[in-house]
C-alpha positions in Angstrom: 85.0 -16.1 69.0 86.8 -18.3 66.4 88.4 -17.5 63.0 85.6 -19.8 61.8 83.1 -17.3 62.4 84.5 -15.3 59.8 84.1 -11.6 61.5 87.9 -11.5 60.7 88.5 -13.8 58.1 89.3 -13.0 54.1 87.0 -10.5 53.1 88.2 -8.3 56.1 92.2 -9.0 55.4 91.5 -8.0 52.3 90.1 -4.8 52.9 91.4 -3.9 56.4 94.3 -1.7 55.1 92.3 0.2 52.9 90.3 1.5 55.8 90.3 5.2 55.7 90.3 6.2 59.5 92.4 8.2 61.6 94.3 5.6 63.1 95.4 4.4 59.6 97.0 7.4 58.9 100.6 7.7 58.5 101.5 10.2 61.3 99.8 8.4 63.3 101.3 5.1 63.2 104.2 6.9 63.6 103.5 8.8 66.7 101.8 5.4 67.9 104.9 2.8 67.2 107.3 6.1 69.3 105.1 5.6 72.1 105.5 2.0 72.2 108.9 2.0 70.8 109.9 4.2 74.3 108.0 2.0 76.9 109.3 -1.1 75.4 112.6 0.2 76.2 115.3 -1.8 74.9 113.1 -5.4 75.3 110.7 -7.4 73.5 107.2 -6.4 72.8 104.2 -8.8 72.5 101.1 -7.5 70.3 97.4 -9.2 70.7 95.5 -8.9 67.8 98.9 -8.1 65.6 96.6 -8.3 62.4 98.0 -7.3 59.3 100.8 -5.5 60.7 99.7 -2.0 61.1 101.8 -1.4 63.9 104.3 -4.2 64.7 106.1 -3.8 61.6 106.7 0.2 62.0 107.8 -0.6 65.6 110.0 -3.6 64.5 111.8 -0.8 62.0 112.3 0.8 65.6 114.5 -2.1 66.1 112.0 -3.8 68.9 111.5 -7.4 68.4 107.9 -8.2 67.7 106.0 -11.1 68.7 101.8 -11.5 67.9 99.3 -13.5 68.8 96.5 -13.9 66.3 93.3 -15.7 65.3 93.1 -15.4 62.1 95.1 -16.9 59.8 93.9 -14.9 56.8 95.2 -11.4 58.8 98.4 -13.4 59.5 98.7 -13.8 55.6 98.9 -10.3 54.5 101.3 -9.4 57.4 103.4 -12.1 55.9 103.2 -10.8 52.2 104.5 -7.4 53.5 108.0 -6.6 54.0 109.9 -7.8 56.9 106.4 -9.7 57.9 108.0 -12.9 57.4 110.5 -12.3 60.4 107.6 -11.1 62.9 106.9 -14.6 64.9 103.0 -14.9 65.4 101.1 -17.6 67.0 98.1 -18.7 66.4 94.7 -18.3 68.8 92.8 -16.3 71.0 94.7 -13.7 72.8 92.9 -14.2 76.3 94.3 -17.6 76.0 97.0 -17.8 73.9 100.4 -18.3 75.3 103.6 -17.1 73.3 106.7 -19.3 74.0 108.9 -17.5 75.9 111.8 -20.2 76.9 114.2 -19.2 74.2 114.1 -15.3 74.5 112.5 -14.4 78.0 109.4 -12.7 79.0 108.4 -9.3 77.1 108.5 -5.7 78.1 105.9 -4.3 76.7 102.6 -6.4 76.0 99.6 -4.0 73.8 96.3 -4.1 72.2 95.5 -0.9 70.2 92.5 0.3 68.1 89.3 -0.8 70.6 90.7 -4.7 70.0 89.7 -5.5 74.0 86.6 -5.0 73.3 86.6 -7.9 70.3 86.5 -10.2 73.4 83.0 -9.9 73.9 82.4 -11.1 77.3 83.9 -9.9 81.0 85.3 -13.2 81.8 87.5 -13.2 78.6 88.4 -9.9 78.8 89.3 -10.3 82.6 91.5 -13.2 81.5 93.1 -11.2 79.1 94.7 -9.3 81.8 95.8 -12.4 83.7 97.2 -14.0 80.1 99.6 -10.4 79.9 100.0 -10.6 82.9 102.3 -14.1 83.1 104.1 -13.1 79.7 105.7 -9.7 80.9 108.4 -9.2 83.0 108.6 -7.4 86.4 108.6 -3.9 85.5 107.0 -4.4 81.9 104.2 -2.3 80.5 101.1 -3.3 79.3 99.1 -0.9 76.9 95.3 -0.6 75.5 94.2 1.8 73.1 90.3 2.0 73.6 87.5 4.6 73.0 85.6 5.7 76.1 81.9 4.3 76.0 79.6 6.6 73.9 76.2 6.4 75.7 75.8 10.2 76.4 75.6 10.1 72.3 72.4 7.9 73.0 69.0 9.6 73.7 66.6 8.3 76.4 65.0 5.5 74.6 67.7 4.9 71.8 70.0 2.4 71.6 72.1 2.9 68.1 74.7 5.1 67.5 75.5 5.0 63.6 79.2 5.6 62.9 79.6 5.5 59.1 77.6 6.9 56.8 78.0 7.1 52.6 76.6 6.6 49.2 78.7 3.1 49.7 77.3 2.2 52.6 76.7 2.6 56.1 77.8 1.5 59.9 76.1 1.9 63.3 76.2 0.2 67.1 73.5 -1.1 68.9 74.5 -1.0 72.5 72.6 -3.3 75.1 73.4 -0.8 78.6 72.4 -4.0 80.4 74.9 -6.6 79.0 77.4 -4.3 77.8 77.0 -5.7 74.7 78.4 -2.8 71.4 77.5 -4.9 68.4 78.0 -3.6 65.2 76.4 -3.5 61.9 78.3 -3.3 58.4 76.2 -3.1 55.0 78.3 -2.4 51.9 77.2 -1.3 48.6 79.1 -3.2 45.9 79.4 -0.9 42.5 77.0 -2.7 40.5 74.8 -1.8 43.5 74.5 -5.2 45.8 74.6 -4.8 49.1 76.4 -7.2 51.8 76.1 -7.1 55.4 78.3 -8.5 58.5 77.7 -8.5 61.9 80.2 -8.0 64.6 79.7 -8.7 68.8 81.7 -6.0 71.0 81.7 -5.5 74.4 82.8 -2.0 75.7 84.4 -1.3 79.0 84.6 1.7 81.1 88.5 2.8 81.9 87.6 2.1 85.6 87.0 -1.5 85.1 89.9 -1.8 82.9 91.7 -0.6 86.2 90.3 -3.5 88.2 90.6 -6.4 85.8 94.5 -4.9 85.8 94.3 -5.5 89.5 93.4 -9.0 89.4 96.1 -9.6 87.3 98.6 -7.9 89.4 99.0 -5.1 87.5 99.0 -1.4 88.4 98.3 1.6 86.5 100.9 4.0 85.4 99.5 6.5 83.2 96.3 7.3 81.3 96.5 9.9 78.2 93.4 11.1 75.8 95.7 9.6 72.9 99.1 8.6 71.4 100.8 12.3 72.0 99.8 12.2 75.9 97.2 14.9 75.8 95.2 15.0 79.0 92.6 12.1 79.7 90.2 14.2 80.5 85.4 14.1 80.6 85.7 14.5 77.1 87.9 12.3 76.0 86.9 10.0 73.2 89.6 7.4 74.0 92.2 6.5 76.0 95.9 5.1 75.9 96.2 3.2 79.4 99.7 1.9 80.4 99.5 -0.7 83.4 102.7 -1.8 85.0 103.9 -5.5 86.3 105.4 -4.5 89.4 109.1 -5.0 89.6 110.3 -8.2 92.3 
């Protein structure tokens, strides 16, 4: 995917902080940027995906030092505008790929990708090397952390494939997932208010926390601890998401 293709670019900078859901909510970006704050413990932090901000800068007022990697440059933007964006280092491209530099200040400690943003890579192969990318920026002993929902197909009846997620006089959301591929994309129409409509299309690809696990293995990684959400409730059949923390082994 490329910043070209516009499934990130102005329109959803723009609105992206107006979003209404739970993970926008003040408590818990909070209870999110403690988490991290804690497993960075005392060193740098790399975000993939860092967006607008949402959580670095909360966990830079922690007093860790935030680095992001980012493709699009209109996200990048409104981090900037906001304050204490302008001192949050960001570079620019595809987090499976993307390499931060690290020869001034060292590898990171904590490396995370929150809010289902694995699954914008929408294939295994760049997923897997999403691992392997983390994997060579943290240091032995460093953490790395996904926030991801668990696959909803026991929402889907036999011979169904959609699963609508948003529904309102403004508009409406839903998934069409491909059981085959893997493939979760979804579906965005908006009603304007002088009643036009837009739609956007975006490609997902979910993953099951068990083959998370294994792409961690490839890279070298282990896993350390798996919670139902930011307050490390029990992960548990009926969890809706998971918090994963995978570990670099130390030496």
């Amino acid at each position: 995917m490329t910043d070209e293709d516009g499934y990130f670019g102005e329109h959803a900078a723009e609105h992206y902080d107006q979003d209404s859901g739970a993970e926008f909510q003040p408590d818990v970006i909070e209870l999110t940027a403690d988490l991290l704050a804690g497993l960075a413990a005392g060193g740098r932090a790399l975000e993939l995906g860092i967006g607008t901000g949402r959580i670095a800068l909360p966990l830079a007022r922690r007093g860790v030092p935030v680095h992001g990697i980012e493709l699009s440059r209109a996200m990048v933007a409104r981090l900037r505008a906001k304050p204490g964006g302008e001192r949050i280092g960001v570079s620019i491209g595809d987090f499976a790929t993307t390499r931060a530099d690290t020869t001034a200040d060292g590898p990171f400690s904590l490396a995370y990708l929150v809010f289902n943003t694995i699954m914008n890579l929408a294939d295994q192969d760049a997923q897997v090397a999403c691992f392997r990318n983390v994997a060579e920026h943290l240091a032995p002993g460093g953490c790395f952390v996904i926030e991801v929902m668990v696959p909803e197909l026991r929402r889907i009846p036999a011979g169904q494939n959609i699963v609508p997620f948003r529904t309102g006089p403004t508009g409406w959301a839903y998934t069409v997932y491909d059981t085959v591929t893997q493939d979760a994309t979804c579906h965005y129409i908006d009603i304007a208010e002088d009643g036009r409509a837009s739609a956007r299309t975006v490609p997902f690809r979910y993953v099951w926390p068990a083959e998370l696990d294994l792409m961690a293995r490839l890279a070298g990684l282990r896993l350390r601890d798996r919670w139902g959400g930011w307050a490390r409730e029990p992960f548990t059949e009926d969890s809706a998401r998971h918090v994963s923390v995978w570990e670099k082994p130390a030496g």
